[in-house]
SEVEXGU-336691 format. One line per field, with one value per residue (C-alpha): residue number from 1; x, y, z. Coordinates in nm, 3 decimals, decimal comma. Example, Ala and Ser with C-alpha at 12.3 -4.5 7.8 and 13.67 -1.06 7.14 Angstrom:
BEGIN
i	1_2 .
xx	1,230_1,367 .
yy	-0,450_-0,106 .
zz	0,780_0,714 .
This chain:
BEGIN
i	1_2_3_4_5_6_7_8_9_10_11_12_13_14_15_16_17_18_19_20_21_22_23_24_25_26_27_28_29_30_31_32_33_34_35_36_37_38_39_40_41_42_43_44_45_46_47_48_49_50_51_52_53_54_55_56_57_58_59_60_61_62_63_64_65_66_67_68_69_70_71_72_73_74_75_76_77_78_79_80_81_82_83_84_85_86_87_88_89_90_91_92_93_94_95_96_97_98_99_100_101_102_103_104_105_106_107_108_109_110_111_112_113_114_115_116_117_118_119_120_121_122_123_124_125_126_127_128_129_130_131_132_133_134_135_136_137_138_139_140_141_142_143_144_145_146_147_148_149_150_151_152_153_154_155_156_157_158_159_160_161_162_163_164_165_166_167_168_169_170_171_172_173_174_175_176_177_178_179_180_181_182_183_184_185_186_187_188_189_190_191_192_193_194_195_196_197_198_199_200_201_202_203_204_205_206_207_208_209_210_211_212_213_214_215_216_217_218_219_220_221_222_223_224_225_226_227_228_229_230_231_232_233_234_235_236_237_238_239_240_241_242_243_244_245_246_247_248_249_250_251_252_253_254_255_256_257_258_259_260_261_262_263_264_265_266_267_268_269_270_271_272_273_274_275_276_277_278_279_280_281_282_283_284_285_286_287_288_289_290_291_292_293_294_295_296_297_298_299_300_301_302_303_304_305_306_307_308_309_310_311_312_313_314_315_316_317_318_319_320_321_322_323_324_325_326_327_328_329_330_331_332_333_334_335_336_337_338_339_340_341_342_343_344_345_346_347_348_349_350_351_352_353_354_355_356_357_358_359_360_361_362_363_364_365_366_367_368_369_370_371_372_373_374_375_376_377_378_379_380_381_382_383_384_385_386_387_388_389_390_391_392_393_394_395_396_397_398_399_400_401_402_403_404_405_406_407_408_409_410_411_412_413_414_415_416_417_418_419_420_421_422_423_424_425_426_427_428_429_430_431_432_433_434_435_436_437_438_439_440_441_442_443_444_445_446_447_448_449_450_451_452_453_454_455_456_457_458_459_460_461_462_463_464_465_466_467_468_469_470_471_472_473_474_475_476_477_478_479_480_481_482_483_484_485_486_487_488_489_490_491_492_493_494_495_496_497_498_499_500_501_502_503_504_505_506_507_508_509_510_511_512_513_514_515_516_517_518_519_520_521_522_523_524_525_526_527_528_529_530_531_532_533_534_535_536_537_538_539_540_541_542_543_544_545_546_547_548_549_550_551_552_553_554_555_556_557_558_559_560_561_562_563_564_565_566_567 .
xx	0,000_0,097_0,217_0,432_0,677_0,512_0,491_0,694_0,434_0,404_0,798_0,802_0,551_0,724_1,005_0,838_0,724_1,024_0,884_1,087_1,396_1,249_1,281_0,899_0,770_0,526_0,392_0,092_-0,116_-0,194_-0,566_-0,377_-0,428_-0,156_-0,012_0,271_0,379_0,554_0,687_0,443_0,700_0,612_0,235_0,219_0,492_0,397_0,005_0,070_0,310_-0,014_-0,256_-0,003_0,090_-0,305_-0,232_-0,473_-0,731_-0,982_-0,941_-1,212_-1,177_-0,920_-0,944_-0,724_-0,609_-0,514_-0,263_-0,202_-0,354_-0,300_0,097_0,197_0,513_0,522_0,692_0,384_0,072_-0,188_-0,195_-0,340_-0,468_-0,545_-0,730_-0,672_-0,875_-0,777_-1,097_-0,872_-0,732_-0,960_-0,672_-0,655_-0,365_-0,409_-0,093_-0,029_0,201_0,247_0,206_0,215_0,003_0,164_0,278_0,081_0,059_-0,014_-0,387_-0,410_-0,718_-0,498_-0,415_-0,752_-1,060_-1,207_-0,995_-1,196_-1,427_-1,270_-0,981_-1,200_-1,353_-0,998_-0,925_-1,296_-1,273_-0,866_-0,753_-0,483_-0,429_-0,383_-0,138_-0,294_-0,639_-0,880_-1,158_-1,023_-1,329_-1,569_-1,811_-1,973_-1,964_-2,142_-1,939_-1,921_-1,801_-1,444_-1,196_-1,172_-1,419_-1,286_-0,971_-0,892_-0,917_-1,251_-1,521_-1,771_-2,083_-1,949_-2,227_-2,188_-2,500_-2,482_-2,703_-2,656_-2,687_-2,401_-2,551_-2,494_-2,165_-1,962_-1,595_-1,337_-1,306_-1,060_-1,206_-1,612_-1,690_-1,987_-1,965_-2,204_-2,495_-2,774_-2,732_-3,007_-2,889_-3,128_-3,171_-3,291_-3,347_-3,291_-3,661_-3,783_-3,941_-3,767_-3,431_-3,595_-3,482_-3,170_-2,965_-2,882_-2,835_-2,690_-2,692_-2,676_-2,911_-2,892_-3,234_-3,346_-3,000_-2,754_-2,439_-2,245_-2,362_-2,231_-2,374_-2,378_-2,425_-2,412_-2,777_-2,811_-2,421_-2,455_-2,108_-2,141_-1,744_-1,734_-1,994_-1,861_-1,530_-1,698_-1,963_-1,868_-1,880_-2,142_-2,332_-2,223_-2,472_-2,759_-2,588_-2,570_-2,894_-2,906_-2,658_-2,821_-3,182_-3,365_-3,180_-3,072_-2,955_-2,702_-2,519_-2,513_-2,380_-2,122_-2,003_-2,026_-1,812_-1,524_-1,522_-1,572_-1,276_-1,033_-1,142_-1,038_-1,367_-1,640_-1,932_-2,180_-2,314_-2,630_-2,595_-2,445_-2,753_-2,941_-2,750_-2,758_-3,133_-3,144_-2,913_-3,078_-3,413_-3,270_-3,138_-3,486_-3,657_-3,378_-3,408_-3,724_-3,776_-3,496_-3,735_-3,989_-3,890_-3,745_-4,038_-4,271_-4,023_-4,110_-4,473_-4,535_-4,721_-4,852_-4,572_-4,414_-4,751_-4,775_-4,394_-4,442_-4,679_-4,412_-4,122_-4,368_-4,412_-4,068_-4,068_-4,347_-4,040_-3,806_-4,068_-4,110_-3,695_-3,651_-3,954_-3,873_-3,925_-3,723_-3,425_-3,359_-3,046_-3,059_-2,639_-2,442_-2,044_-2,034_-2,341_-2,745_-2,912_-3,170_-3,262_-3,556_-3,916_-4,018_-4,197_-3,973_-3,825_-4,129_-4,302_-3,980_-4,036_-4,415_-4,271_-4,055_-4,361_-4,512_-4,200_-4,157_-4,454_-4,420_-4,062_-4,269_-4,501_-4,283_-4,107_-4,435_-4,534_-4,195_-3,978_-4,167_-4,316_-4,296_-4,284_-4,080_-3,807_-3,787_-3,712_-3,447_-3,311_-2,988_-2,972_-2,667_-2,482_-2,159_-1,841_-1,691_-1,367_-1,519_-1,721_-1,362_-1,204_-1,475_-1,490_-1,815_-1,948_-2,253_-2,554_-2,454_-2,099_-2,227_-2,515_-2,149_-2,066_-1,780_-1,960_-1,793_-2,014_-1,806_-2,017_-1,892_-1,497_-1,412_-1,634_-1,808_-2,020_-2,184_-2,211_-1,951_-2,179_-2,483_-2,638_-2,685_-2,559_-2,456_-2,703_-2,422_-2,556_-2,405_-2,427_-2,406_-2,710_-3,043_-3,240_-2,953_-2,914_-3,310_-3,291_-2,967_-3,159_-3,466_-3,261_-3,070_-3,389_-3,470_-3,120_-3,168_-3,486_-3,333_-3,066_-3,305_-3,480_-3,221_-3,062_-3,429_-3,460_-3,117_-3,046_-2,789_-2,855_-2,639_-2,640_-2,721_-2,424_-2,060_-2,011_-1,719_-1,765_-1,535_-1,750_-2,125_-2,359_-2,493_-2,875_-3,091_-3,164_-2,753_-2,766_-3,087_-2,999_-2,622_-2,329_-2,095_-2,364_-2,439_-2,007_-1,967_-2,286_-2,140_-1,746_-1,814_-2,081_-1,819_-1,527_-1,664_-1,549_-1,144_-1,005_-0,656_-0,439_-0,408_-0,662_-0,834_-1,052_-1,365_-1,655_-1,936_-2,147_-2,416_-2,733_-2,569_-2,208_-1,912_-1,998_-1,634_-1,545_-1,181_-1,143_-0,825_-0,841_-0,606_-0,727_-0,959_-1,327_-1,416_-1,327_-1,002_-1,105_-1,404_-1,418_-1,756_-1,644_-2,022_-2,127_-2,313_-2,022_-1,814_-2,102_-2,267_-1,930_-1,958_-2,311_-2,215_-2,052_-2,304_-2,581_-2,386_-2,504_-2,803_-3,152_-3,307_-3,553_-3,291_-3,156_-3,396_-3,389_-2,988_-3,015_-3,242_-3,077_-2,764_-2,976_-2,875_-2,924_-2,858_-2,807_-2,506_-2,411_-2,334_-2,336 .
yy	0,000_0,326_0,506_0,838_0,855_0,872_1,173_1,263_1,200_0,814_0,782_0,915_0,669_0,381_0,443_0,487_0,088_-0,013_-0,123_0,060_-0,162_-0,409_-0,396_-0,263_0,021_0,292_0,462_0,675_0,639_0,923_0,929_1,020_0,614_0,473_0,186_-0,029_-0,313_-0,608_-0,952_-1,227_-1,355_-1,106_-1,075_-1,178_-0,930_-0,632_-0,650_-0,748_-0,417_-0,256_-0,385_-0,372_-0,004_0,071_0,308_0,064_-0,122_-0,219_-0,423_-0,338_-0,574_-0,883_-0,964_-1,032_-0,973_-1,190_-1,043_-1,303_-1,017_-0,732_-0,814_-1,051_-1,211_-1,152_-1,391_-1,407_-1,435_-1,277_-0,985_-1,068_-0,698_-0,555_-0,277_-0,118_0,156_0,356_0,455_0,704_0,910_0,761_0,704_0,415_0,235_-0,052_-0,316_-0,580_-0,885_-1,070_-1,462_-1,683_-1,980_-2,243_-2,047_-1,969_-1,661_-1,662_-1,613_-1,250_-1,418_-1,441_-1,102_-0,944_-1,151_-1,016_-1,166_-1,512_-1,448_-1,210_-1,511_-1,772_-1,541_-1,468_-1,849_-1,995_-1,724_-1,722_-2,025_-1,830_-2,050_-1,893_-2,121_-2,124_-2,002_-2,200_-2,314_-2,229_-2,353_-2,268_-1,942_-1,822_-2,110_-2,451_-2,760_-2,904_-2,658_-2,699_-2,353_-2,043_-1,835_-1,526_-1,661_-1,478_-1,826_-1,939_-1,848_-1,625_-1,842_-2,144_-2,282_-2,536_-2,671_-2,831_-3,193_-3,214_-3,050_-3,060_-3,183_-2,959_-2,918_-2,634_-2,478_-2,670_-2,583_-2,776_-2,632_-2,748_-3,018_-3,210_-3,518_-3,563_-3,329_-3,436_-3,156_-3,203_-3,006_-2,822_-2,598_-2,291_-2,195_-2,107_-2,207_-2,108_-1,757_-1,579_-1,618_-1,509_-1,760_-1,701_-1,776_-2,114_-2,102_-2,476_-2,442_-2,765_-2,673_-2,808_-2,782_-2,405_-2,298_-2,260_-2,419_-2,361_-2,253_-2,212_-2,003_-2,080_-1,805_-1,749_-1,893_-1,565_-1,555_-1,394_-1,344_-0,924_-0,892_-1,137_-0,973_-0,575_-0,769_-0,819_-0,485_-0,129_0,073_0,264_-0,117_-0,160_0,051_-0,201_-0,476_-0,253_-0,215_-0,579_-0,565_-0,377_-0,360_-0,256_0,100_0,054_0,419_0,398_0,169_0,305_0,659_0,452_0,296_0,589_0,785_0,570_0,519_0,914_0,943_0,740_0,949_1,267_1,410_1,630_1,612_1,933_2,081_2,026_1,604_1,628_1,769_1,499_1,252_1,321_1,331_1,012_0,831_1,003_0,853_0,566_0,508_0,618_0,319_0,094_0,081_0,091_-0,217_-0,393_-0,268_-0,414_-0,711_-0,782_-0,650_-0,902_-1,168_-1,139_-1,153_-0,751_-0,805_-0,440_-0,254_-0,466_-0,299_0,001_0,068_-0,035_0,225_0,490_0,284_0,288_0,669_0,739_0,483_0,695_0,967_0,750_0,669_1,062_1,081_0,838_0,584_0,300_0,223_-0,116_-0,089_0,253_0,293_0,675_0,768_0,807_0,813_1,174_1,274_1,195_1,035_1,322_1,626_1,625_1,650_2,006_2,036_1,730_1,858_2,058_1,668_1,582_1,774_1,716_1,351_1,470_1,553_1,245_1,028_1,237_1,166_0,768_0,776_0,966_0,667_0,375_0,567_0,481_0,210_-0,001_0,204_0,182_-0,180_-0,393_-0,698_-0,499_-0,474_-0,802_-0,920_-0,702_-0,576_-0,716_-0,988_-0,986_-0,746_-0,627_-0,433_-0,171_-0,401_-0,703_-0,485_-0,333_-0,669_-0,792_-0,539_-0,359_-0,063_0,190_0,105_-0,191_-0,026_0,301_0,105_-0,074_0,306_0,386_0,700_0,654_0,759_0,839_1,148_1,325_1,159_1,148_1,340_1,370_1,564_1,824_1,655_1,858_2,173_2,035_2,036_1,649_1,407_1,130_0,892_0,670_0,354_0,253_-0,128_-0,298_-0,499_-0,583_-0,222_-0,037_-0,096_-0,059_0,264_0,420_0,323_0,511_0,822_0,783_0,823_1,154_1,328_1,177_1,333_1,680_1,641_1,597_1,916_2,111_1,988_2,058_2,387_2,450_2,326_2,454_2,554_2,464_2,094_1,778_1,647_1,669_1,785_1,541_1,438_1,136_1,011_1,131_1,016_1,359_1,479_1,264_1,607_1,652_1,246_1,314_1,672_1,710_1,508_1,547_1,480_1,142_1,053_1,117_0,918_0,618_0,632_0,671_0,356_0,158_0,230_0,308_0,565_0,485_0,525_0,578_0,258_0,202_0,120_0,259_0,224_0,407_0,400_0,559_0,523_0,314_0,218_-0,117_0,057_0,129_0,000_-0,028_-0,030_-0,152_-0,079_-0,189_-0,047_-0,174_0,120_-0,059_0,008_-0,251_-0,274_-0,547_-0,576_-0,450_-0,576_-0,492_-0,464_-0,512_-0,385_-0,731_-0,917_-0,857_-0,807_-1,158_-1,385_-1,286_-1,399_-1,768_-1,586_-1,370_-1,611_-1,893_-1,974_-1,717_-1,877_-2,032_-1,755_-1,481_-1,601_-1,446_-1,088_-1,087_-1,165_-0,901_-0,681_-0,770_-0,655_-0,914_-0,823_-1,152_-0,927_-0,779_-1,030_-1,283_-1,033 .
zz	0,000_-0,028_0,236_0,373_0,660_1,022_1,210_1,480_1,796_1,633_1,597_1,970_2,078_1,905_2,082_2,409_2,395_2,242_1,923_1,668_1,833_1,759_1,396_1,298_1,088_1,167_0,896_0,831_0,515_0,285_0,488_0,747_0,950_1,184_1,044_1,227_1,002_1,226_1,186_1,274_1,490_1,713_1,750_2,114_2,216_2,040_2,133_2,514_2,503_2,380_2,634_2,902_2,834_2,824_2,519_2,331_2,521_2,290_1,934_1,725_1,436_1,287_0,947_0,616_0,273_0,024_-0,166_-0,451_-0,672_-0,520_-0,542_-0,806_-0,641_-0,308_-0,093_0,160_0,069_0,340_0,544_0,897_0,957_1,345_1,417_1,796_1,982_2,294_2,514_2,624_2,394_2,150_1,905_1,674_1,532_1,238_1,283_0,970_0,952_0,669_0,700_0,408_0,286_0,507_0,797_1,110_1,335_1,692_1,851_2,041_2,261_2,532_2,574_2,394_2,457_2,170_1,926_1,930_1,689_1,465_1,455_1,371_1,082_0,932_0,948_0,789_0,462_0,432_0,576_0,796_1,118_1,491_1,676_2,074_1,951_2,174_1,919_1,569_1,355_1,120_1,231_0,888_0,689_0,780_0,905_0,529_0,338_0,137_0,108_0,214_0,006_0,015_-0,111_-0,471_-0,627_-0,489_-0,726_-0,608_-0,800_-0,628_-0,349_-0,121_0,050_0,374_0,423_0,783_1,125_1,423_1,747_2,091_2,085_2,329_2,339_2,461_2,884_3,062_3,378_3,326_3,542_3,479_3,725_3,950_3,759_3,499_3,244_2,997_2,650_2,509_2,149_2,147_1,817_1,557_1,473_1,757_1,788_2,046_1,784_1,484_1,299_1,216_1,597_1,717_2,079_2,290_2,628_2,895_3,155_3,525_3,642_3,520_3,579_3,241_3,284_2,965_2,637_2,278_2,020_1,597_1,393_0,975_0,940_0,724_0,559_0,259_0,141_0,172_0,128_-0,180_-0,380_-0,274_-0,494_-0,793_-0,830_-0,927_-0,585_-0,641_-0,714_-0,354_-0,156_-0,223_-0,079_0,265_0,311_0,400_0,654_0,974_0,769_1,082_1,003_0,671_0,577_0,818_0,652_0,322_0,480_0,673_0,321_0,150_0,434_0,384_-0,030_-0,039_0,229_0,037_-0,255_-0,079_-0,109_0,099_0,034_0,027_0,359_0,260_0,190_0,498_0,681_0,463_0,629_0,973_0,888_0,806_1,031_1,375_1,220_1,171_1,538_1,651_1,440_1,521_1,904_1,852_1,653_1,971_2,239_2,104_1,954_2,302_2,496_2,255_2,346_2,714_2,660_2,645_2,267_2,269_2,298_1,994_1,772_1,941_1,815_1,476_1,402_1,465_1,213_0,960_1,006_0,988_0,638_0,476_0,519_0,381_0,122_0,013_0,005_-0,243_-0,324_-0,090_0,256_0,451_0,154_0,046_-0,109_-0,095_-0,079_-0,335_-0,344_-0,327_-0,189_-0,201_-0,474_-0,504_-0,322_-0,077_-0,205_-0,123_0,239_0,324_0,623_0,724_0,702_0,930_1,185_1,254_1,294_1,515_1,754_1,708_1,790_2,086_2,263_2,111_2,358_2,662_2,605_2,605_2,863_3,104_2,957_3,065_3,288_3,585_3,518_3,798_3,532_3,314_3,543_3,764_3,360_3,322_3,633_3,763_3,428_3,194_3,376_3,254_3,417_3,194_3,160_3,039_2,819_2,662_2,690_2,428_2,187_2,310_2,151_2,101_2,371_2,542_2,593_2,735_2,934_3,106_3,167_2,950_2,766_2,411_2,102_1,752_1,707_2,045_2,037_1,684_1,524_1,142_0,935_1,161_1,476_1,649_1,565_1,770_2,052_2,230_2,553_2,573_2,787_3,003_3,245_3,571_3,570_3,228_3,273_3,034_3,212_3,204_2,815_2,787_2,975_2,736_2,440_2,545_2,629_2,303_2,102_2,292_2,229_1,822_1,744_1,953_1,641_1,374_1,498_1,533_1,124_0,991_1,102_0,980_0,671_0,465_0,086_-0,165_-0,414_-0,241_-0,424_-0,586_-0,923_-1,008_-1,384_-1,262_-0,920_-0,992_-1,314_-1,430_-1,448_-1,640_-1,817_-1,901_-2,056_-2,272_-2,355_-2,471_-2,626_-2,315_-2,033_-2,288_-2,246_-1,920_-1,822_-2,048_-1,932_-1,539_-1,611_-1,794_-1,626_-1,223_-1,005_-0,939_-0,562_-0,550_-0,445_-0,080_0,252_0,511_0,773_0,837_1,129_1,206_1,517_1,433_1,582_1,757_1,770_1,610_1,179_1,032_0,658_0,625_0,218_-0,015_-0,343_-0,602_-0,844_-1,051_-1,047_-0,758_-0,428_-0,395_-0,023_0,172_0,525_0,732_1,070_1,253_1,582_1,708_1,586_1,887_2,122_2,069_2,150_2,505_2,505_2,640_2,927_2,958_3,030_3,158_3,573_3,511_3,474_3,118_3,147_3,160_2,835_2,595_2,744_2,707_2,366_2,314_2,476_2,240_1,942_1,733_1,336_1,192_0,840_1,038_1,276_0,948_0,630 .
């Protein structure tokens, strides 16, 4: 990839944990990222230095990058690529080591709990294997399938179908003893309603007490990352919808953000405001839909119809913007894909009203539940450490107390110019997260009213001949607006060569976008980095020694988007 020397304060801070010594290179990409490149000799050293130091306390995502087209030649075929987060200074660092296509690297679980998953991810789609990881199988794929699909050599057409199901099965624990007890295993899901379908919990229960459990996800797998490899970029925003679909715009701005980033673009004030718009509404429908959907799950049906009324208010919006509702597609690379319908945001703000006093009423019609809260009081409780030591982020983080939101500590669009808190819990458990999301909603719509009745003038869009298709009037109506039309279609819009990653702050939490572009019209590499992901591992832990009746509001409580959760 291309990058320029580091900066002085990274040289300093190399130096400081004794890294550059050690033979490594800091660097910082043309985006302006923090990249250390390292041997893979060294993985455990480096990253304990890390933790130990407590400059970076969180890892936010592990993934690769096969590089046998990318660079023709190279001695090593993969990049295993870390991405580190300090809840501190809130700085992030991005650390590669190359490993090639018989060699192994060591597991980080040790040192960053988090790391299971994300591991076990990089290993099932590369085939890269972490010596000392502790159950270093399949997690997105089934049990049957043959290669690594998102390998450059596996063929994105070829399917696999699996013909048979895995019995209860759990992680390997050397310290789970089972003499002596009649543990009855039991499934739950994923046909059964309170997973939706798409979640297979195992748990061995002693009486009504859990006392281990083991999760299988990528029910819903739909190979996101391979297709985003063979589609123009712009083709990409489609496939986002279907990742968090309960608040679908957010994850076409979040795409968007980090294609138009590596571009070295802004986009207009205006698409900005447009945005904000969108994604507030968004987190408003989104917690909704979890509150409910977990609230319905616990027997409270009326509150699960009640709420639906108010997402499909805020999808006859949506509906105005751009002529769908669940799906909407409405970004483009370089802006929106139209401008509002005129009275738009006068129709946005009479929502606004309306979803204000929907909040006040949910507000009465759980907080103070007796029911309500013997459910959810005191269940799944989790301390700010463990909740780090995971990978937590967004609601179920802030619920554990550490008040970290990417609009407040790192900033986009116009978020720094308004006027909002940050709702923080005290105890990490099921009400706590209930009670943030609540709050959340109120401080959203307090944004959207405050972007409405502010919205900038100016285009809705870029006027880059090379990034945005011109008016439909510009194709039908003159030679050049018919060329430019035809050459950005045929060729795509062209990112520079090099990577980056990109995250905005979600409904569920932090939604990375780790991008390599090689310069051609497609992504090379487009890693989704999903806010569930990380949250959901710790769910065995989370429910194991608590009651089978606690186990439904946890998950709930997890907001689990399978569309996310397994892209």
């Amino acid at each position: 990839m291309e990058t320029t020397t580091t900066n002085d304060q990274t040289r300093d801070y190399a130096r400081e944990l004794g890294i550059a010594a050690a033979g490594h290179q800091f660097l910082t990409t043309p985006v302006g990222d923090d990249v250390l490149e390292i041997n893979k000799d060294s993985v455990t050293e480096v990253f304990r230095r890390f933790k130990d130091s407590g400059k970076f306390d969180m890892l936010i995502d592990v993934t690769c990058v096969d590089h046998s087209k990318l660079t023709p030649g190279r001695k090593k075929r993969f990049d295993v690529v870390y991405h580190l987060f300090s809840t501190k200074s809130f700085s992030r660092l991005r650390v590669k080591a190359q490993v090639g296509e018989e060699e192994t690297i060591a597991s980080i679980t040790p040192i960053y709990r988090g790391a299971n998953w994300f591991e076990r991810e990089a290993f099932d789609m590369f085939g890269v294997r972490f010596d000392g990881h502790p159950n270093l199988t399949r997690i997105l794929t089934h049990h049957e399938f043959v290669g690594h699909p998102l390998r450059k050599d596996y063929d994105a057409d070829q399917q696999q179908h699996c013909s048979s199901a895995l019995p209860v099965h759990f992680q390997p624990d050397p310290n789970f003893k089972s003499e002596g007890r009649q543990l009855v295993p039991l499934n739950i899901g994923p046909s059964h309603p309170a997973t939706h379908g798409t979640l297979r919990i195992m748990a061995e229960i002693d009486g009504e007490t859990i006392a281990r459990a083991n999760v299988e996800i990528g029910f819903l797998h739909r190979c996101f990352e391979k297709m985003a490899e063979t589609h123009p970029y712009n083709q990409v925003i489609p496939y986002t919808d279907r990742l968090n679909y309960c608040s679908a715009p957010m994850n076409n701005i979040g795409y968007c953000k980090a294609v138009e980033r590596l571009l070295g673009v802004e986009i207009p004030q205006k698409a900005q405001a447009m945005r904000v718009i969108l994604a507030e509404l968004s987190r408003v429908i989104d917690h909704f839909i979890c509150l409910g959907a977990m609230a319905v799950d616990l027997g409270a049906l009326t509150g699960f119809f009640h709420l639906f009324t108010y997402r499909e208010l805020v999808y006859t919006l949506f509906e105005k913007l751009c002529g769908a509702r669940l799906t909407v597609s409405m970004t483009r690379i370089g802006g929106m894909a139209q401008d509002a319908p005129e009275g738009w945001f006068d129709d946005v703000l009479d929502a606004v009203k309306k979803l204000n006093a929907a909040v006040d009423e949910l507000d009465r019609l759980l907080t103070g539940n007796k029911i309500w809260q013997q459910r959810t009081q005191n269940i799944g409780a989790i301390s700010a450490e463990d909740a780090i030591s995971w990978g937590y982020t967004g609601p179920c983080l802030r619920a554990a107390g550490v008040g970290i939101d990417l609009r407040k500590t790192q900033p986009y669009y116009m978020y720094d110019q308004l006027d909002f808190k940050i709702p923080v819990g005290t105890t990490g458990d099921v009400f706590d997260r209930y009670l943030v999301r609540v709050a959340e909603m109120k401080e959203s719509l307090k944004i959207v009213e405050q972007v409405c009745k502010n919205v900038p003038a100016g285009d809705y869009t870029i006027r880059d001949k090379s990034i945005v298709l011109p008016e439909k009037s510009e194709v039908y109506g003159n030679i050049e607006g018919l060329m430019n039309h035809f050459m950005l279609v045929i060729k795509g819009l062209r990112p520079p060569v090099g990577d980056l990653y990109d995250a905005t702050e979600a409904a569920n939490g932090e939604l990375g976008f780790y991008l390599v572009s090689d310069g051609s019209g497609r992504p090379y590499r487009l890693k989704v980095r999903p806010p569930c992901f990380a949250i959901y591992q710790s769910f065995p832990d989370s429910v194991t020694g608590g009651l089978l009746s606690d186990v439904i509001p946890i998950m709930g409580s997890m907001n689990l988007i399978a569309g996310e959760l397994d892209r």
